[in-house]
C-alpha positions as CSV (number, residue, x, y, z in Angstrom):
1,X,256.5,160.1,42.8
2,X,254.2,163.3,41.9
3,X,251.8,162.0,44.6
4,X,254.8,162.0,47.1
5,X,256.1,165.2,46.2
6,X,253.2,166.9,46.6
7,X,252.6,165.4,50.2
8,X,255.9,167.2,50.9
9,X,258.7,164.6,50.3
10,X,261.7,165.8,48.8
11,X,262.7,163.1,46.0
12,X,265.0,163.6,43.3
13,X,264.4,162.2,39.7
14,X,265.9,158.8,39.6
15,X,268.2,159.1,36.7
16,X,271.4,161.5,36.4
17,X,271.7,163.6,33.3
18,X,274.4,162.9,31.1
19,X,277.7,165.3,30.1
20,X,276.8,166.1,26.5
21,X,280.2,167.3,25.5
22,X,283.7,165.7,26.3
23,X,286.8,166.4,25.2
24,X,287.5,164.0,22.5
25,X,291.1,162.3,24.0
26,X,288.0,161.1,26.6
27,X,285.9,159.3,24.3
28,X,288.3,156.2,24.5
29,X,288.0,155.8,28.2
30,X,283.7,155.7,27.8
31,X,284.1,153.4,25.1
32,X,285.8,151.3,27.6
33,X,282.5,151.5,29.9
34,X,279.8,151.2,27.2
35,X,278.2,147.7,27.6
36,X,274.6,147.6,25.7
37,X,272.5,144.6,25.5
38,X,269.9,144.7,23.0
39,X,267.4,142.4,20.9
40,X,264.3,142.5,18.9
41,X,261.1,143.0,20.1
42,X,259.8,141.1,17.1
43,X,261.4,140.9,13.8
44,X,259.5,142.4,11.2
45,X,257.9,139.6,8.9
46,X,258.3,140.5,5.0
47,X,259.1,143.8,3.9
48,X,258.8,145.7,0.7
49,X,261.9,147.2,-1.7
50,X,263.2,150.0,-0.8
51,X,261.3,151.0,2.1
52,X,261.9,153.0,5.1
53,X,260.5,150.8,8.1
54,X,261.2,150.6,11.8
55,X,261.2,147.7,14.8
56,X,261.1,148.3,18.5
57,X,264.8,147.2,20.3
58,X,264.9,146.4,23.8
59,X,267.9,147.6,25.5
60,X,269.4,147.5,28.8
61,X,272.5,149.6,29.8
62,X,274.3,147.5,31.6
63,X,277.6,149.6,31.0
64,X,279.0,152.4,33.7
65,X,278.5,155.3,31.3
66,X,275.4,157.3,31.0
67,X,274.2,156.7,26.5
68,X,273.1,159.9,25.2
69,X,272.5,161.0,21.9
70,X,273.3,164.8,22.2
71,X,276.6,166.7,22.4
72,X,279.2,166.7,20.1
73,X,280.1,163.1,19.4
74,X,276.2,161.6,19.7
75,X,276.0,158.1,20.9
76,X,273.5,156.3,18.0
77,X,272.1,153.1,16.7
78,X,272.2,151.9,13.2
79,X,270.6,149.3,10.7
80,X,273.0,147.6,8.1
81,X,271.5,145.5,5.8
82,X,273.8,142.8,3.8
83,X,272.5,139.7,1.7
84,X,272.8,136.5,3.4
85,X,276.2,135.9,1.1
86,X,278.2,137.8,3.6
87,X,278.6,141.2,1.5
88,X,279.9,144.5,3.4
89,X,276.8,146.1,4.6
90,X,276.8,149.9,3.8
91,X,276.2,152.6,6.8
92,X,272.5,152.3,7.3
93,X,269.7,155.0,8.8
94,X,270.7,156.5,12.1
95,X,268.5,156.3,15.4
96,X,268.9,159.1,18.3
97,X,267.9,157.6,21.5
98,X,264.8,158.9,23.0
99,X,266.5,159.7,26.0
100,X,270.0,159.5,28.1
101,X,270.2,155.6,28.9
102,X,272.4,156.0,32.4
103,X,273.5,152.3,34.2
104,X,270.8,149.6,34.8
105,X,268.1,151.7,33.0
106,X,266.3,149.6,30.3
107,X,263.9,151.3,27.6
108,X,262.1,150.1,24.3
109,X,263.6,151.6,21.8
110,X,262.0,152.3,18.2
111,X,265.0,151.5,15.3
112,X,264.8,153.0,11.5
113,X,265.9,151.0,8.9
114,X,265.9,151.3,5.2
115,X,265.4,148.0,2.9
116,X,267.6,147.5,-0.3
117,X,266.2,147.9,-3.7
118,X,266.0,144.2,-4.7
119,X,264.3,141.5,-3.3
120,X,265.7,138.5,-1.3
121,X,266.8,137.2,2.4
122,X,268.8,139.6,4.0
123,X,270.4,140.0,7.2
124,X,269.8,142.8,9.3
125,X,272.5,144.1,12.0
126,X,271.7,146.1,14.7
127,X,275.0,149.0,15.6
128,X,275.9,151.7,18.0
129,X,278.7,154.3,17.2
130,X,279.4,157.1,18.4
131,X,279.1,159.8,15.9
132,X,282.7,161.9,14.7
133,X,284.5,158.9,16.4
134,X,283.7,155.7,16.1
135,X,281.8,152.6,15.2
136,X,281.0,150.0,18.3
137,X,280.4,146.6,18.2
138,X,277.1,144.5,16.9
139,X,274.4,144.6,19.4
140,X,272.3,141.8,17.8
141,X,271.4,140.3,14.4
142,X,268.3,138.7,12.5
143,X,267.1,137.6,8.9
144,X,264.4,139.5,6.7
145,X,262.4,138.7,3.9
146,X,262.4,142.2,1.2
147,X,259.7,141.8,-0.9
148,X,258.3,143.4,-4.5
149,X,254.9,143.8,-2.0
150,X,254.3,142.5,0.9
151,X,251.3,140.1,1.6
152,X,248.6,142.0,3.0
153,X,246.5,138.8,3.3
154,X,249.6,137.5,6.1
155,X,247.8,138.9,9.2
156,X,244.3,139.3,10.6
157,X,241.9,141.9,9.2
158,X,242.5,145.1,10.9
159,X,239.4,147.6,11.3
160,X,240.9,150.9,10.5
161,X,239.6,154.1,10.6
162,X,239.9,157.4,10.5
163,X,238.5,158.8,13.8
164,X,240.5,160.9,16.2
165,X,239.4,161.0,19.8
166,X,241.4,163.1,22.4
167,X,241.9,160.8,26.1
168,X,238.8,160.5,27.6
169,X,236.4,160.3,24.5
170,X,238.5,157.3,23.4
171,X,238.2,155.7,26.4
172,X,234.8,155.8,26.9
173,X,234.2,154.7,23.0
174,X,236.2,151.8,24.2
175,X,234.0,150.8,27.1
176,X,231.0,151.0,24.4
177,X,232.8,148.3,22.6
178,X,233.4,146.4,25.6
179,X,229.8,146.1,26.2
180,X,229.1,145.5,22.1
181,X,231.9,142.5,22.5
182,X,231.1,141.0,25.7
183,X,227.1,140.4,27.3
184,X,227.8,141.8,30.8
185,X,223.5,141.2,31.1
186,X,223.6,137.4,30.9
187,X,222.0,135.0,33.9
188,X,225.4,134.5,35.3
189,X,227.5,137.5,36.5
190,X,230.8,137.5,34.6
191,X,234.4,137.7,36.8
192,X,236.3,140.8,35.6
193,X,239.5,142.5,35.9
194,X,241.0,145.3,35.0
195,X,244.7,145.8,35.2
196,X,246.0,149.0,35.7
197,X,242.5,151.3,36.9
198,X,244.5,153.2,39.5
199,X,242.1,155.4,41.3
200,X,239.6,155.8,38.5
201,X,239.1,152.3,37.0
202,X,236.9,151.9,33.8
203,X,235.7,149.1,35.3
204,X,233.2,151.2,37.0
205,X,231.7,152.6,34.3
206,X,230.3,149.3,33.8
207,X,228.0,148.8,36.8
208,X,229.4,145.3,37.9
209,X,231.2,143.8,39.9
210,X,234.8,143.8,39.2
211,X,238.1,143.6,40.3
212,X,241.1,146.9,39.9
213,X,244.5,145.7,40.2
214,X,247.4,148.2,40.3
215,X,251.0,148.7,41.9
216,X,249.9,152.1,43.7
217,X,248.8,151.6,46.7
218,X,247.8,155.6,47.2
219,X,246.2,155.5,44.1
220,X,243.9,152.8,45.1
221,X,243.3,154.0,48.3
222,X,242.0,157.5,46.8
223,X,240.0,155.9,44.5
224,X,238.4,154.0,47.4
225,X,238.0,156.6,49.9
226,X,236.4,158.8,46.9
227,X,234.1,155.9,45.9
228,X,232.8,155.6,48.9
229,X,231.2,152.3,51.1
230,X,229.1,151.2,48.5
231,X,231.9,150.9,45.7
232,X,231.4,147.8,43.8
233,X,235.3,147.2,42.3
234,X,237.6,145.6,44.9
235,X,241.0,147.3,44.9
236,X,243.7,145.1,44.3
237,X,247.4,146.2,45.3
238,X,249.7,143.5,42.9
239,X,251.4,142.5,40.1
240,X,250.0,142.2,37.0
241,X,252.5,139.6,35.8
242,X,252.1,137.4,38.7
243,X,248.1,138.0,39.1
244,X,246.9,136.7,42.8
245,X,244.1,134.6,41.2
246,X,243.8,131.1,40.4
247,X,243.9,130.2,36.8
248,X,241.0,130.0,34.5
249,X,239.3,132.4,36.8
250,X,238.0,135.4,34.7
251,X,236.2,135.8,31.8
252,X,237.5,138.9,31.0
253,X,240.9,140.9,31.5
254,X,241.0,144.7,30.9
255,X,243.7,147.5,30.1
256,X,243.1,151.0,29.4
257,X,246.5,152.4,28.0
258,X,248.3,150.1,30.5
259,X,249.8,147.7,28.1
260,X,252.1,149.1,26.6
261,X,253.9,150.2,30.0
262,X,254.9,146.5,30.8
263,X,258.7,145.6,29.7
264,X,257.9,142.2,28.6
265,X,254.1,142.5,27.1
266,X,254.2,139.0,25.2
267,X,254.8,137.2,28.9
268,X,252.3,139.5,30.3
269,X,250.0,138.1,27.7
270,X,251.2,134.7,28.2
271,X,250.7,134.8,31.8
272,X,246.9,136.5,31.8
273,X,246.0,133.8,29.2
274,X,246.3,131.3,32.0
275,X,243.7,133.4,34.1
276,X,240.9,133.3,31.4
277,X,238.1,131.1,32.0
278,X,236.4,128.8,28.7
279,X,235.8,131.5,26.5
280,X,237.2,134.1,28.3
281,X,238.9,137.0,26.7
282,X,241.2,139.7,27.0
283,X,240.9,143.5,26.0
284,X,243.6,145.9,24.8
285,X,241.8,149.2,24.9
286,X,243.0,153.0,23.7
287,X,246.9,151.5,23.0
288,X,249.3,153.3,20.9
289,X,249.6,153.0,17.3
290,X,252.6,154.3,15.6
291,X,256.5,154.5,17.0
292,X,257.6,157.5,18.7
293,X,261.5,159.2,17.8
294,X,263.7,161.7,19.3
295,X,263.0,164.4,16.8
296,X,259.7,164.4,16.8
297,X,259.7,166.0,20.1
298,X,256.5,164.3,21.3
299,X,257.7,165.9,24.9
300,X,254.9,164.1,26.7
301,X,256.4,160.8,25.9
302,X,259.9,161.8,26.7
303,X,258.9,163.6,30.0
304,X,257.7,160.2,31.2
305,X,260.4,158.4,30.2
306,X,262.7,160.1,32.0
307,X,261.1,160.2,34.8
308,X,261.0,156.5,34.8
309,X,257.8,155.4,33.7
310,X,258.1,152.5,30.8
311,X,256.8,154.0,27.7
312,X,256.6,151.9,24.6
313,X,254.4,152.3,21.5
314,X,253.5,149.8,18.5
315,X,253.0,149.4,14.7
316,X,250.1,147.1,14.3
317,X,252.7,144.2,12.7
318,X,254.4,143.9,16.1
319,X,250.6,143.9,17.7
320,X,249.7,140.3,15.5
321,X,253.3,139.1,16.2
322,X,253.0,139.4,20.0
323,X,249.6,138.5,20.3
324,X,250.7,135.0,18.0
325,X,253.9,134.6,19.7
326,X,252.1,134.5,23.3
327,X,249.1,131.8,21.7
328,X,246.0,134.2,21.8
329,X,243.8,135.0,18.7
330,X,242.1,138.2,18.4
331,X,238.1,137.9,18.1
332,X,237.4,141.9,17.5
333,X,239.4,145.1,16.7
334,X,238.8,148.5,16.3
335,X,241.8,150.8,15.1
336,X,241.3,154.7,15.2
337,X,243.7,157.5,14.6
338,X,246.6,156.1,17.0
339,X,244.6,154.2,18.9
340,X,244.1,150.2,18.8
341,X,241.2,148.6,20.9
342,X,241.5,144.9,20.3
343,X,240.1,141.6,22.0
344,X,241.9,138.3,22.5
345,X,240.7,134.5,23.1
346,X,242.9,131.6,23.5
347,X,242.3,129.2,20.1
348,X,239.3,127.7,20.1
């Protein structure tokens, strides 16, 4: 929509802006209109005593009243967490939402909760209320384990460090791994793809052939007209989700910072696993690391959210649940400062 703009279009963000204050004898006719639908990203597997943790909650406002969390009666989420037995759960952490939800806006939504100081299976209820008024209905429930410790030996090995690299530096560190990970100099010329290149793909950088797939069709066509007859990465207008390829066809699948902007990434995984030749993988590269909140007033993030872009980050417990809940395994990783670069296979 920038593009556009600047080539003189007049068009208007696509989401209204909430009324942060109402007169209170109001609030029962927007409680009327609030319909939220919400559910887990992935349950958290086993988590210690008394810790503060957070999941990420998809939600879709399918209501007719614009959810915000400023104002004077703030519309928030809550955790409560009650033993399996049935016993009243007490008021749990509060959540602000990252940004006014208005109708048929969906986001991913990061969710604080705090586990109790003695182990067991507990169940874990997921509320909104509106703050100085009421409490609102259950959105969605699921079971936890709360642990003395937790089992550091349940996932894979992750390859932390402690490097920080701004944008650009990380990316390019990521296409060195690339080329550590895969031989791109072998007798026969691999089939690649990157999702998500726009109009300066990485795929470039790698001086083979390669195919850019993207949903901008003016970013694309920059990219080509700058790259000039000779450019050796075909520009690909499409869907990542529904990839215009037949299956088993690549033997590697690239993102740059472009996962984490689909809705559903586990069927995004599912459905590029089907395009991977024998031995084929698929690379996560420079993705998020960490969950963003409201008062941390990352205004980067929350620009782009609300001016529709998908924004999503992850711990690295939701990265091995995904990646096992969509049937991949990883064969490498490398995690810097808030930054994940990680390589899938199917099972061998």
């Amino acid at each position: 929509m920038d593009r556009l703009r600047s080539s003189g279009y007049a068009i208007d963000d696509p989401y209204p802006i909430a009324s942060h204050d109402l007169p209170q004898e109001l609030y029962s006719n927007v409680i009327e209109l609030i319909q939220l639908q919400a559910e887990p990203l992935c349950t958290p597997p086993q988590v210690a005593v008394g810790a503060l943790s957070a999941f990420n909650l998809r939600m879709f406002n399918a209501g007719e009243t614009t959810l915000t969390s400023k104002g004077n009666a703030p519309y928030r989420l809550a955790c409560k967490i009650s033993p399996i037995n049935g016993e009243t759960a007490p008021e749990g952490e509060r959540t602000d939402l990252l940004i006014d939800l208005p109708p048929g806006r969906g986001i991913t939504q990061p969710l604080r909760f705090r586990t109790p100081d003695h182990p067991g299976r507990y169940r874990l209820g997921v509320y909104a209320l509106i703050e100085n008024v009421t409490w609102l209905n259950e959105l969605c429930s699921f079971e936890i384990d709360v642990v003395e410790e937790t089992d550091t030996e349940a996932g894979f090995a992750w390859n932390h460090t402690d490097v920080t690299r701004d944008y650009g530096s990380d990316h390019l560190y990521a296409l060195d791994l690339i080329r550590e990970w895969v031989d791109l100099d072998g007798a026969t010329q691999p089939k690649i793809l990157e999702v998500g290149g726009n109009m300066a793909p990485m795929v470039e950088r790698l001086g083979v052939r390669a195919y850019n797939l993207d949903v901008d069709p003016y970013g694309l066509m920059a990219g080509s007209i700058f790259a000039g007859k000779d450019h050796h990465v075909t520009n690909i207008v499409g869907d990542g989700m529904n990839l215009p390829f037949p299956d088993g066809f690549f033997d590697a699948i690239m993102m740059f910072a472009t996962f984490h902007h689909f809705p559903d990434p586990v069927a995004l995984l599912r459905h590029l696993k089907t395009k991977l030749a024998k031995n084929g993988q698929i690379f996560l590269m420079c993705e998020p690391v960490g969950h963003a909140f409201a008062e941390s007033n990352y205004e980067a993030y929350v620009r782009e959210l609300e001016h529709g872009a998908y924004e999503q980050a992850f711990l690295p417990w939701e990265y091995e649940a995904m990646i096992r809940e969509a049937g991949l395994v990883v064969s490498n990783n490398v995690t810097d400062v808030g930054s994940a670069k990680i390589a899938l296979r199917s099972p061998s």
